[in-house]
C-alpha positions, -999 to +999 in steps of 0.1 A: +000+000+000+028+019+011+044+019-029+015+026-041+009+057-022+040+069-028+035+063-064+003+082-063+028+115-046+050+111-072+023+115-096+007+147-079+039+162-081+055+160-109+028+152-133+004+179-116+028+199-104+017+199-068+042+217-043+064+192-017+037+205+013+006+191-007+018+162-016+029+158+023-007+166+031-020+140+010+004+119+026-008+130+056-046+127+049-042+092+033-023+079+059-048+093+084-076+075+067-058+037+063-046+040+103-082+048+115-100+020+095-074-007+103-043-003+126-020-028+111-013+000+082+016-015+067-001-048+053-035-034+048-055-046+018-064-014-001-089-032-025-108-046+009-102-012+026-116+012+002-149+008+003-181+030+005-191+024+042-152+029+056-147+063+038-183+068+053-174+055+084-141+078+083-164+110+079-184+104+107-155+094+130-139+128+118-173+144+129-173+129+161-137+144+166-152+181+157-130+185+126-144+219+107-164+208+075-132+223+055-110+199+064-131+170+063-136+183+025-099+184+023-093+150+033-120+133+017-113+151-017-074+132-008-092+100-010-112+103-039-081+112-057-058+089-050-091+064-057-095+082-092-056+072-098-060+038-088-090+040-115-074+049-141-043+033-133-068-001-136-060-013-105-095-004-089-126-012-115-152+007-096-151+043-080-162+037-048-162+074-037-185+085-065-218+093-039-197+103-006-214+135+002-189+156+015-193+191+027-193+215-007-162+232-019-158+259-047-150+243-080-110+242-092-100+254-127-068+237-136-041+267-145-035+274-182-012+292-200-018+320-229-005+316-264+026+344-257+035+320-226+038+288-246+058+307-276+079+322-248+088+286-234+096+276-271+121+303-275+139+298-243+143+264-253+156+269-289+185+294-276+198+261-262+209+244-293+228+214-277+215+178-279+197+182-247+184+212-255+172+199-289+160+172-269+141+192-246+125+215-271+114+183-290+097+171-257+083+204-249+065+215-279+050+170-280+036+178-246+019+207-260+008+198-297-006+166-277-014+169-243+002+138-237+007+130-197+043+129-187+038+090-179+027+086-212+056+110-232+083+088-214+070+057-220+065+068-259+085+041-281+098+047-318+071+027-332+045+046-319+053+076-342+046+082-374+058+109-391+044+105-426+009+103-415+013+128-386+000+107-358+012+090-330-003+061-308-004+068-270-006+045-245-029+062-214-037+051-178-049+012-177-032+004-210-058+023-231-044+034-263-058+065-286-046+080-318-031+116-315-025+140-344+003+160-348+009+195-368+036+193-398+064+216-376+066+194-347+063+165-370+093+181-385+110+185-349+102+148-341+119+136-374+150+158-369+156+147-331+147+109-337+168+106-368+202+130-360+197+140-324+186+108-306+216+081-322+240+108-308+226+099-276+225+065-273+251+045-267+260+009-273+248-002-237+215+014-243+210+006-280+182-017-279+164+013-258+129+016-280+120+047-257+116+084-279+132+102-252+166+095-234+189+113-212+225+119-221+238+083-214+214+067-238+191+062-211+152+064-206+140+092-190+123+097-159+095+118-145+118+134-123+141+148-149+114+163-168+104+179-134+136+195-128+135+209-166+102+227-159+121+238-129+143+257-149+115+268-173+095+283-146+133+303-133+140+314-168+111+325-182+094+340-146+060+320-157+047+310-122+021+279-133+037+257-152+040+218-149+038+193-177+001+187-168-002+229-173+007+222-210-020+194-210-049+219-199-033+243-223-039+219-248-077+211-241-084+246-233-069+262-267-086+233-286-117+244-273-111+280-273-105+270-314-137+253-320-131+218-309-160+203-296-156+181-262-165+151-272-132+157-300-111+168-268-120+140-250-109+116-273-071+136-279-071+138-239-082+098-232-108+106-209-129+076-199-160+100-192-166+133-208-172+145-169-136+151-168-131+171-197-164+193-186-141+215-163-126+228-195-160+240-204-157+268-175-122+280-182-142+291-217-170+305-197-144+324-174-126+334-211-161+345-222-170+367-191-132+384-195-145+393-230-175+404-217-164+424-192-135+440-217-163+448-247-192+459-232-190+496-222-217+496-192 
């Protein structure tokens, strides 16, 4: 349970972008919720554990203890994340948290970036014309022009890619695969990187390595040195929001900004249920009410 959890952290942090005191709070909360249903934490059966009544059960054991209604919101909104991971990781096939009433929170719009931000990350990049840097731009710009997860770009094999039809095949959360277009200049990037950059990489230890993206040994890469490149994204270019999972909502949100219809997003995104990709839906209506408020004189 233990790996698992930490798993889930590593997930929140570097795919989402959450700081090192959230994800300790989740640790916190999660932890809280496993030692109160069954002591022996350590060899606890998380498929047995998670269940409607014990989250249930939790709440009321929380209200018995006086907690304000925030922070039972807070930590009940823990557990029905790490639940939704485990979901879509396949590794639970029903979401057990789905009717838990908890007390109501405001709704959370994921952070996006604007147009002049994205083109302001792609030109940092290109001033570092190395073959990390060539590397990194290539990476970059895919996260972007798919909104590919950051599990999914590192796990993206040569085979998956092709450049003359300008798609590539993603493998998502729970082994589902979807089709993703690709626009003709980072088409053009992927060919240049995977046919001159990459080999220059890779070395005879790691040449079977299928993997897109390496690190300078040849390598495959990991989550945690992406997160340290939007690290120095975020210190070079002073934008404050910005995580791999940032360029994903970008993605979504510029789609539909462009005419895309949800149902379309959905698909590009590998949502299970269009319920996920509604939140999109009121980043536009926040867009809309910014026009609003800009055009109309009274």
């Amino acid at each position: 349970m233990n790996i698992i959890i930490e798993q889930f952290l590593q997930y929140l942090m570097i795919d989402l972008g959450l700081s090192t005191n959230t994800t300790s709070a989740y640790r916190n909360d999660l932890n809280q919720f496993f030692t109160s249903i069954d002591k022996n934490n350590d060899s606890i059966n998380y498929t047995k554990v998670i269940t409607r009544e014990n989250i249930n059960r939790y709440i009321k054991i929380m209200q018995k203890k006086q907690y304000a209604a925030t922070t039972i919101s807070r930590k009940i909104a823990s557990i029905k994340s790490f639940v939704s991971y485990l979901e879509e990781e396949g590794i639970l096939f029903e979401n057990v948290t789905k009717n838990v009433e908890t007390p109501r929170k405001g709704l959370s719009i994921p952070n996006t970036l604007s147009i002049d931000n994205i083109l302001s990350i792609l030109d940092y990049l290109k001033s570092d014309t190395s073959l990390i840097g060539i590397r990194n731009l290539t990476m970059i710009e895919l996260l972007y022009a798919t909104g590919m997860r950051v599990s999914e770009i590192i796990n993206l094999n040569l085979n998956d890619i092709s450049i003359e039809q300008q798609h590539l095949r993603c493998t998502g959360k729970g082994s589902k695969q979807r089709i993703v277009p690709i626009y003709s200049s980072i088409a053009t990037l992927l060919s240049t990187y995977i046919n001159f950059t990459r080999p220059k990489l890779v070395t005879k230890k790691s040449s079977d390595m299928k993997t897109v993206f390496v690190n300078s040994r040849g390598a495959k890469l990991t989550r945690q040195s992406i997160w340290l490149l939007t690290k120095e994204i975020v210190h070079a270019t002073k934008i404050k929001s910005f995580s791999p999972h940032t360029l994903r909502h970008s993605f979504a949100t510029h789609l539909l900004e462009g005419g895309a219809s949800l149902r379309n997003v959905q698909d590009l995104l590998g949502h299970s249920n269009i319920s996920t990709t509604q939140i999109y839906t009121h980043i536009n209506d926040n867009k809309l009410l910014e026009i609003y408020d800009k055009s109309f004189q009274r």
